[in-house]
C-alpha positions as a printed Julia matrix, in Angstrom:
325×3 Matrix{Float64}:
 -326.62   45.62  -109.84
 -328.45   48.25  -108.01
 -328.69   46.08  -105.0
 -324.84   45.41  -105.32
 -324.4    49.51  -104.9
 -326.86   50.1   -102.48
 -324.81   47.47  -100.37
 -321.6    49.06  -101.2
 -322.62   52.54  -100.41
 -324.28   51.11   -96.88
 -320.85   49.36   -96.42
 -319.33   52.53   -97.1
 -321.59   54.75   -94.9
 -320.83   52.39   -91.39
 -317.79   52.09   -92.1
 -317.03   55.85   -92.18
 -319.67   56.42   -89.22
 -317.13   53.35   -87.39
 -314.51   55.13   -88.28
 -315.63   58.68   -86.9
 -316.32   57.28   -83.78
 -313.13   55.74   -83.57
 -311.84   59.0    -84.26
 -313.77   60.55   -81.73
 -312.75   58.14   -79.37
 -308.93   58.57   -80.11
 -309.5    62.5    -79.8
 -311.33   61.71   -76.19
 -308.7    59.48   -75.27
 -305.81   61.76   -76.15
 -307.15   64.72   -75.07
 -307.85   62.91   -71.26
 -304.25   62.06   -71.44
 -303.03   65.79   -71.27
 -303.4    67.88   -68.42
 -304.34   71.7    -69.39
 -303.18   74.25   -66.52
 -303.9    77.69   -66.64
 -302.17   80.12   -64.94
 -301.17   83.37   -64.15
 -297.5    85.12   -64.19
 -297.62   85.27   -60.29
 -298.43   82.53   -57.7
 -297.68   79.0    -56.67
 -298.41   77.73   -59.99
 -295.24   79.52   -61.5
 -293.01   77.88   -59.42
 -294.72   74.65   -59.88
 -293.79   75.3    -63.51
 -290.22   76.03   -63.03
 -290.14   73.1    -61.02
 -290.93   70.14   -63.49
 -291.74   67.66   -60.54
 -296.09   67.42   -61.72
 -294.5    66.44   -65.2
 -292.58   63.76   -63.86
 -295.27   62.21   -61.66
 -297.77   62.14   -64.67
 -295.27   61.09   -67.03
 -295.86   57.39   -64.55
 -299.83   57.66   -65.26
 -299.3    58.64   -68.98
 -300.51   61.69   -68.57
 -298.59   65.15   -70.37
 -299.31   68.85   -68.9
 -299.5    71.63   -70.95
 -299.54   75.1    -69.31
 -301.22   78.11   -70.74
 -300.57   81.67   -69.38
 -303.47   84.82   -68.73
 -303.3    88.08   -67.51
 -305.96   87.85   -64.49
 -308.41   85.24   -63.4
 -311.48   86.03   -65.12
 -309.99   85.61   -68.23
 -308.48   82.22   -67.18
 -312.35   80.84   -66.12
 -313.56   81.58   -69.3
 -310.9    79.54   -70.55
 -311.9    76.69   -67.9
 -316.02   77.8    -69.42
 -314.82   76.89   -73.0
 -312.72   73.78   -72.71
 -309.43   75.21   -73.56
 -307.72   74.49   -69.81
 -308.99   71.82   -67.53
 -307.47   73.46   -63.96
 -306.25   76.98   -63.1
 -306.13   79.63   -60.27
 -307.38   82.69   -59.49
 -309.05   84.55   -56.58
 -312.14   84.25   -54.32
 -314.4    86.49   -56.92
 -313.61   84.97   -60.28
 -315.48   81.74   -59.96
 -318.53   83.03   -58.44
 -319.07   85.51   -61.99
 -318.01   82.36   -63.8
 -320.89   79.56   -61.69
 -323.1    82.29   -62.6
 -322.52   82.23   -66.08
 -322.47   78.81   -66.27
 -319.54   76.95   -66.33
 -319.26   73.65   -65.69
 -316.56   73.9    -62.53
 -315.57   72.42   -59.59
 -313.96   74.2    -57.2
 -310.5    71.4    -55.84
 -308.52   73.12   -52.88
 -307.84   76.85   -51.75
 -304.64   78.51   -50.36
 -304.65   80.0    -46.87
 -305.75   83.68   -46.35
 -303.53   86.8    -47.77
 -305.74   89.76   -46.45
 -302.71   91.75   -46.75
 -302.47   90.74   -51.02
 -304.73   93.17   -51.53
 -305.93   96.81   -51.06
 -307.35  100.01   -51.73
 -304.76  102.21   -52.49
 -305.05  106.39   -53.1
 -302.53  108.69   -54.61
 -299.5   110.05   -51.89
 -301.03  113.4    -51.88
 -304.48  112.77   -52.12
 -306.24  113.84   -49.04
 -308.38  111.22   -48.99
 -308.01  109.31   -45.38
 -310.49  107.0    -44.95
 -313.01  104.56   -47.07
 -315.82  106.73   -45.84
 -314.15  109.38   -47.86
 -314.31  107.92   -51.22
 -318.3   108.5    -50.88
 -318.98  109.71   -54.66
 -315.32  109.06   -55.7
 -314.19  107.4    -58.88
 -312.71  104.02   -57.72
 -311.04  101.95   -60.49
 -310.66   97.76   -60.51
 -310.6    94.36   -62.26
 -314.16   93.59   -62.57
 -314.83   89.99   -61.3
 -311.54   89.84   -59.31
 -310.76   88.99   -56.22
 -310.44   92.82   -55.11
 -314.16   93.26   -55.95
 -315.07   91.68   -52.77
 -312.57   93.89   -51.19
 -314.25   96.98   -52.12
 -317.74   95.67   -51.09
 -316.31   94.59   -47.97
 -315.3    98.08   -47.21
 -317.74  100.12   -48.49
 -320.21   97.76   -45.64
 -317.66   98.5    -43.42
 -317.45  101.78   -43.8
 -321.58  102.55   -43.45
 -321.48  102.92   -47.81
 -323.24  101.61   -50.2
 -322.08   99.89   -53.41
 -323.98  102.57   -55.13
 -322.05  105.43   -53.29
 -319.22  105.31   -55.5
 -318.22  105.45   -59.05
 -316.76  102.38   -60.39
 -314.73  101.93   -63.39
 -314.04   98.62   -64.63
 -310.21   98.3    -65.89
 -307.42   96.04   -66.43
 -304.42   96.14   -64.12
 -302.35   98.06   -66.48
 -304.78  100.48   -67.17
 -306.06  100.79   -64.16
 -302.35  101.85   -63.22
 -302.59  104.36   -65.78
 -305.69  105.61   -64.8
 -304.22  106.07   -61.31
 -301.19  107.61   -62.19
 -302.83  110.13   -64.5
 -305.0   111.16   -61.62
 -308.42  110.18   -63.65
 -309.13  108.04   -60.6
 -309.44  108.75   -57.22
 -308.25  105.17   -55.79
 -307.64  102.03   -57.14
 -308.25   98.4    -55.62
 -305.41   96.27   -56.43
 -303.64   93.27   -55.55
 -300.06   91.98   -55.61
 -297.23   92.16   -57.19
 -299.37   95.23   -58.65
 -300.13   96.69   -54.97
 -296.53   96.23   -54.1
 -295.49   98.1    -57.2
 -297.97  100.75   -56.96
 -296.83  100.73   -52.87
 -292.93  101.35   -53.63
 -292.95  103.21   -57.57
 -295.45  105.41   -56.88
 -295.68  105.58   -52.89
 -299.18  105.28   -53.08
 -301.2   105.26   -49.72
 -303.11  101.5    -48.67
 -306.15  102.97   -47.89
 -307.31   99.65   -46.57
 -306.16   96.46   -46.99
 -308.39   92.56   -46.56
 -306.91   92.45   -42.72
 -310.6    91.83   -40.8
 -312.68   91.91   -43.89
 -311.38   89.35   -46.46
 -309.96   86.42   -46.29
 -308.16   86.92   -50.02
 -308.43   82.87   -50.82
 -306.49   81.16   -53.88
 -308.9    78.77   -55.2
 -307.78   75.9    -57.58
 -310.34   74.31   -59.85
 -310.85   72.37   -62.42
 -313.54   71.35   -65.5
 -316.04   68.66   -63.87
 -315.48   66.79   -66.76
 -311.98   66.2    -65.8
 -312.12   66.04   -62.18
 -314.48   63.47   -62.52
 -313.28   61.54   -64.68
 -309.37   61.75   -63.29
 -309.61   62.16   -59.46
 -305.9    60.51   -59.24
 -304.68   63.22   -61.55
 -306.24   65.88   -59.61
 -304.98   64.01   -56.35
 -301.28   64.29   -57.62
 -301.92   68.0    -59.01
 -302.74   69.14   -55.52
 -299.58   67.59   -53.66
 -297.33   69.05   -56.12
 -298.78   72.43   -55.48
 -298.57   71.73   -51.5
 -295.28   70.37   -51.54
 -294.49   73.52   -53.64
 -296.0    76.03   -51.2
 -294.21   74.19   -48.25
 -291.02   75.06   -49.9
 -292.07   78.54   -51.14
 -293.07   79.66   -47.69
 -289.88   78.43   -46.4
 -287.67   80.4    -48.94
 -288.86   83.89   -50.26
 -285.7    84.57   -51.15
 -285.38   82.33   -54.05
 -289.33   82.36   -54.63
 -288.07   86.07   -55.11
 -285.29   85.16   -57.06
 -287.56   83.06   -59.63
 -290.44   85.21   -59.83
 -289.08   88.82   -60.16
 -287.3    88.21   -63.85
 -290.74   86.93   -64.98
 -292.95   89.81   -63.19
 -290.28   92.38   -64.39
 -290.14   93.9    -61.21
 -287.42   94.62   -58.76
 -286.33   92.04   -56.16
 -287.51   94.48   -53.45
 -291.06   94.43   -54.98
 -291.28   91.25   -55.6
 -290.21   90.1    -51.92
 -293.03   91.93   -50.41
 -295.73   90.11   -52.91
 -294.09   87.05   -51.97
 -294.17   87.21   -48.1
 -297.69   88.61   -48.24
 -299.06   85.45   -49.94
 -300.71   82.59   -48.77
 -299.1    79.34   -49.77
 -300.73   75.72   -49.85
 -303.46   73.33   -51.34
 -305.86   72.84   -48.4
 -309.14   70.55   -49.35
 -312.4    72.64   -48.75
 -313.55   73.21   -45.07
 -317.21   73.83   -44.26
 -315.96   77.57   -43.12
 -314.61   77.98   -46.47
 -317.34   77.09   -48.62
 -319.68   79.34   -46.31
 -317.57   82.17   -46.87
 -317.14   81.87   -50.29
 -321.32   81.26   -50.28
 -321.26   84.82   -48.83
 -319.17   86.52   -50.93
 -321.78   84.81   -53.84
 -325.01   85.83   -51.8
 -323.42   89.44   -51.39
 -323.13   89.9    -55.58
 -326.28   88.66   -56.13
 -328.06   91.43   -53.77
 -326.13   94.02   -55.61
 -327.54   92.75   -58.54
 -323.76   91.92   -59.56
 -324.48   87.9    -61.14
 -327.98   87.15   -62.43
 -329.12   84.5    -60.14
 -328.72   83.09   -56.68
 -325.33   80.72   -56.41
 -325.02   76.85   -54.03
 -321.27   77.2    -53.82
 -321.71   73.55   -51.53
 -322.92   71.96   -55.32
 -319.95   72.59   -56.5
 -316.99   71.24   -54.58
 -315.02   68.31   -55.61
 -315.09   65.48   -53.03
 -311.37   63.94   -53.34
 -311.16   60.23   -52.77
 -311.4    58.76   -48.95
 -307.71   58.03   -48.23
 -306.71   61.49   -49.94
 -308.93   63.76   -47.24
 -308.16   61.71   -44.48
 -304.64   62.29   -45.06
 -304.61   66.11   -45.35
C-alpha cells in the first residue's frame, strides 16, 4: 500500500513539475509574442503610435505591441533594466548610467544630430553672458539625461571644471520651477521644454549642442529580445524610418499631432519639431566612438562606477538589413 502512495505522490510530483514547465514555457512563449515599447510624450515614437502601421506589420508575424509611456529617459532604461519594456528611446546620456548599472541592453539604431534640441538657458534679465560666467553658479538638470553631456561639454569648452559649478539634480517640471522662482541660476534643458522655457518665459540660450554635441536619439532594446527576434527589431526600425521620412517632410501636421498631447501651443511645438533629428540610422563606427566618449568622459568625473565598451554592446542587424540601409 505504501508503495502504491509513494508512486502516486511521485506521479503527482512530475506531473506538476511537467506541468510548471509547460507553464513556464506558455508564459515565455506569450510574452515573446508581444512587443513592449517604451516611450516618451515627445519624439518619433509618438507618431509611430498614432500611426498604427508597426501593429499591422506584426499582426503578419503574430506578434502584438504594447506601448508604455515615461516622463524622461532614465526612467524608461530602468524599465528596459527590469523587464517591464523590451525597446524604448531616449538620449545619448541615459544608456551610458544605465550599461553602468548593469542592464542587459543593446543599443539598435540612433537618429541624426539635434545640437540645437538642447541648451543652457538663463533667466531674461540675468546678467549672466557667457558659460564662463556660471563659474560657482547653481545650474539645475535631469541627472542622467541627454543635457548632462551638454553641460560637461561646455563647462570643457569654456576652460571649467565639472566641479566649478553647483549642480542640482531635478525633474523637468521642477527644474522649471526652480528656474522660474529664481532658486537657480540656469537650467540645461531640452525640447519641447527649451522651446517653452524659450517663448513663456523668454529665457536666454546661453549655449546650445551646435559644435559640442551631437544630441543623438538612440533606440534600444533588452538583449534578450533583440536576440532572440532580430526580424521584429528589423521591422521596428523601418517603421520608425519610414515615420521620420514623413515627419521631416511635414512639421506642420507632426505639429498638429504632437501639440494636444505636449499641451503646448502650436507655435512651441513647431520649433521642437523642426529642431529634431528624424530617422533610424544603424550604428556607424563614428557613432559608437562618440558615444564611447561621452562614457569615458563620466567615468573621469567619477559620474558611473566603472569604465564602459560601448562597441560590446551594439546590435549587429542581419546581412541583407545593413546592406540595405
Amino acid at each position: 500500500m505504501r508503495t502504491v502512495i509513494l508512486r502516486r505522490g511521485l506521479v503527482a510530483l512530475f506531473a506538476a513539475a511537467a506541468f510548471g514547465v509547460i507553464t513556464q514555457a506558455q508564459a515565455l512563449s506569450t510574452q515573446e509574442s508581444v512587443l513592449r515599447i517604451g516611450y516618451q510624450k515627445y519624439g518619433t515614437l509618438v507618431l509611430l503610435k498614432a500611426k498604427g502601421t508597426l501593429e499591422k506589420r506584426l499582426a503578419t508575424q503574430g506578434v502584438d505591441v504594447q506601448w508604455t509611456e515615461f516622463p524622461g529617459g532614465p526612467q524608461l532604461l530602468e524599465g528596459l533594466n527590469v523587464g517591464s519594456i523590451d525597446f524604448g528611446v531616449t538620449g545619448e546620456t541615459p544608456p551610458v548610467f544605465a550599461q553602468a548599472a548593469g542592464a542587459d541592453l543593446l543599443y539598435v539604431a540612433y537618429e541624426p544630430p539635434a545640437p540645437h534640441s538642447e541648451a543652457i538657458l538663463v533667466p531674461k534679465d540675468s546678467p549672466i553672458k557667457s558659460v564662463q560666467e556660471l563659474k560657482g553658479k547653481k545650474v539645475v538638470l535631469n541627472k542622467g539625461s541627454n543635457v548632462h553631456y551638454l553641460l560637461v561639454r561646455a563647462l570643457e569648452d569654456a576652460g571649467l571644471k565639472y566641479t566649478d559649478i553647483q549642480t542640482v539634480f531635478l525633474p523637468p517640471a521642477d527644474a522649471r520651477a526652480a528656474f522660474e522662482r529664481g532658486s537657480v541660476d540656469a537650467w540645461v534643458i531640452w525640447d519641447p521644454y527649451q522651446a517653452a522655457a524659450e517663448q513663456q518665459l523668454h529665457a536666454r540660450t546661453l549655449r546650445d549642442g551646435q559644435g559640442i554635441v551631437d544630441n543623438h536619439q538612440f533606440y534600444l532594446a533588452t538583449k534578450p529580445y533583440a536576440q532572440k527576434n532580430p526580424e521584429v527589431i528589423k521591422t521596428l526600425v523601418e517603421e520608425v524610418r519610414a515615420v521620420g521620412e514623413w515627419s521631416r517632410a511635414n512639421p506642420i501636421e507632426v505639429t498638429k499631432q504632437v501639440s494636444p498631447l505636449l499641451g503646448l501651443q502650436a507655435d512651441i511645438t513647431l520649433t521642437s519639431v523642426k529642431r529634431q533629428g528624424y530617422g533610424a540610422l544603424f550604428l556607424t563606427p563614428e557613432v559608437v566612438a562618440a558615444q564611447q566618449k561621452i562614457a569615458d568622459s563620466f567615468y573621469q568625473l567619477k559620474l558611473i562606477p566603472k569604465p564602459l565598451s560601448i562597441k560590446d554592446v551594439i546590435w549587429t542587424p542581419p546581412a541583407a538589413v545593413a546592406k540595405a540601409q
